[in-house]
N, C-alpha and C positions, 0 to 999 in steps of 0.2 A: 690381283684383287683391287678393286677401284674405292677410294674411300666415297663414301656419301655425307656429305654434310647436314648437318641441322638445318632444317628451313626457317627456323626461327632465330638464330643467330648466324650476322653478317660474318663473313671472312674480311679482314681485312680492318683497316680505320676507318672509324666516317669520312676523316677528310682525305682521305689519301690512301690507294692501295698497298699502304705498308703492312708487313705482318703485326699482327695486335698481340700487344702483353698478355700472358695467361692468366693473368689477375681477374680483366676486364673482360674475358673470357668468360671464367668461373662466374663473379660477376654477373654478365650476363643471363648465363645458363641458370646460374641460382635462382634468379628472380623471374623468370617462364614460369608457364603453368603447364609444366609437364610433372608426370607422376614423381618421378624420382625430387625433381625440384620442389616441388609439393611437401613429399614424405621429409624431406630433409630438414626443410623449415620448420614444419609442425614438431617433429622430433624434437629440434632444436628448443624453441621457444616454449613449447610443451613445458620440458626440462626449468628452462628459467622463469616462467610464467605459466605454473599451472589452471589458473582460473582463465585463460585468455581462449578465446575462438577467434582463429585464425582466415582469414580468407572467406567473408560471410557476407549476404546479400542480408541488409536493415531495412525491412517495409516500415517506416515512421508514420503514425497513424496520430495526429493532433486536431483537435479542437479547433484551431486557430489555421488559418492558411498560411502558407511558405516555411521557408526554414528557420532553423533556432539560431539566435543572434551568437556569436562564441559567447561564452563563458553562464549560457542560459541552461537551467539545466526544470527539467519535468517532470514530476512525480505520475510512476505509471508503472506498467508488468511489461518484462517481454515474453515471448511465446516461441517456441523451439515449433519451427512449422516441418520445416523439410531437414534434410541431412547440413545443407549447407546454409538455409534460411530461416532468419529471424525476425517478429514483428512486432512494434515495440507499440502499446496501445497505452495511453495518455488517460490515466485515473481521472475521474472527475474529484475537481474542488473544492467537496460543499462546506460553506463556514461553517463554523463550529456552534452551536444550535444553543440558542439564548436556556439557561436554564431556568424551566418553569418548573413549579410544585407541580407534579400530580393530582395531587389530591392538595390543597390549601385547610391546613387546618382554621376552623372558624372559631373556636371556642375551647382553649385549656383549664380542664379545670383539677382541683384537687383531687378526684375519682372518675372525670369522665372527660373524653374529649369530644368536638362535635367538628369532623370534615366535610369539607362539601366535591361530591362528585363530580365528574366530568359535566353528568345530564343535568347537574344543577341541584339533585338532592342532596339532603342532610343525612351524614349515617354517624351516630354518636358508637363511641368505643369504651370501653370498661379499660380503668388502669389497674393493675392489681394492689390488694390493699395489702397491709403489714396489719397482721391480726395480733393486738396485744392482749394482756387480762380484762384489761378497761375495754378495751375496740374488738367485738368480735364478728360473722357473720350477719348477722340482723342488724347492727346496726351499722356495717357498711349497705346494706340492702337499702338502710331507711335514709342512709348521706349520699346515695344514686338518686335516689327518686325524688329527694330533697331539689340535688343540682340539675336533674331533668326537667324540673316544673318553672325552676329559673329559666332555663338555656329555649324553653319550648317557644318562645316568643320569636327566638330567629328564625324559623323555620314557617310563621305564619305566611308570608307571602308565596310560596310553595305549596 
């Protein structure tokens, strides 16, 4: 029976046909991409590094042309495409958005407020009253209408 050698690994030393240490053998054979070598790794580092994918094609998809400088790092998603491929898309940027009021209130008052809307109207709001013996309905009715007849002049050029 005639052995068959590995076509992937050399017989012999690089530099010289001496027999090679079984080390650099193993070695060798370890780091091919034959199934067993494969399986063996992945097991391996599996084991010590479970979060890690092994042996994977990274489509880098950026904003910016060329590669990332070392120590550069990209806020972005990766996307699990194939069995053994990865493609890592590059979030956009956007600053962090000046905060405007919504609605701008124009006018605080004791019983009413008065904001003004996007399209530029006035819309006045009721605050709720604290009804005592002395302060009751009607006469929060008549301290509304009182600050509404004040507040009505902003609202003329509208």
């Amino acid at each position: 029976m005639k052995k068959v050698l590995n076509p992937y690994i050399e017989a012999g030393s690089k530099k010289s046909n001496e027999p090679r240490l079984i080390g650099s053998i193993l070695a060798d054979m370890l780091h091919s991409n034959e199934p067993f070598a494969v399986a063996y790794r992945e097991r391996l580092l599996k084991h010590l590094f479970p979060n890690t994918e092994l042996c994977i094609d990274l489509k880098l998809l950026t904003r910016k042309p060329g590669s990332l400088n070392i120590g550069d790092s990209l806020p972005g998603s990766i996307i699990h495409d194939d069995e053994r491929h990865f493609t890592f898309l590059e979030g956009v940027q956007d600053k962090k958005p000046v905060n405007v009021q919504r609605n701008p209130r124009v006018y605080k008052g004791e019983f009413i407020n008065v904001v003004r809307k996007e399209d530029g109207t006035m819309r006045p709001t009721l605050k709720y009253p604290k009804y005592t013996e002395d302060f009751g309905f009607q006469d929060y009715c008549i301290a509304v209408a009182k600050e509404l007849i004040e507040v009505s002049s902003l609202g003329e050029n509208k």
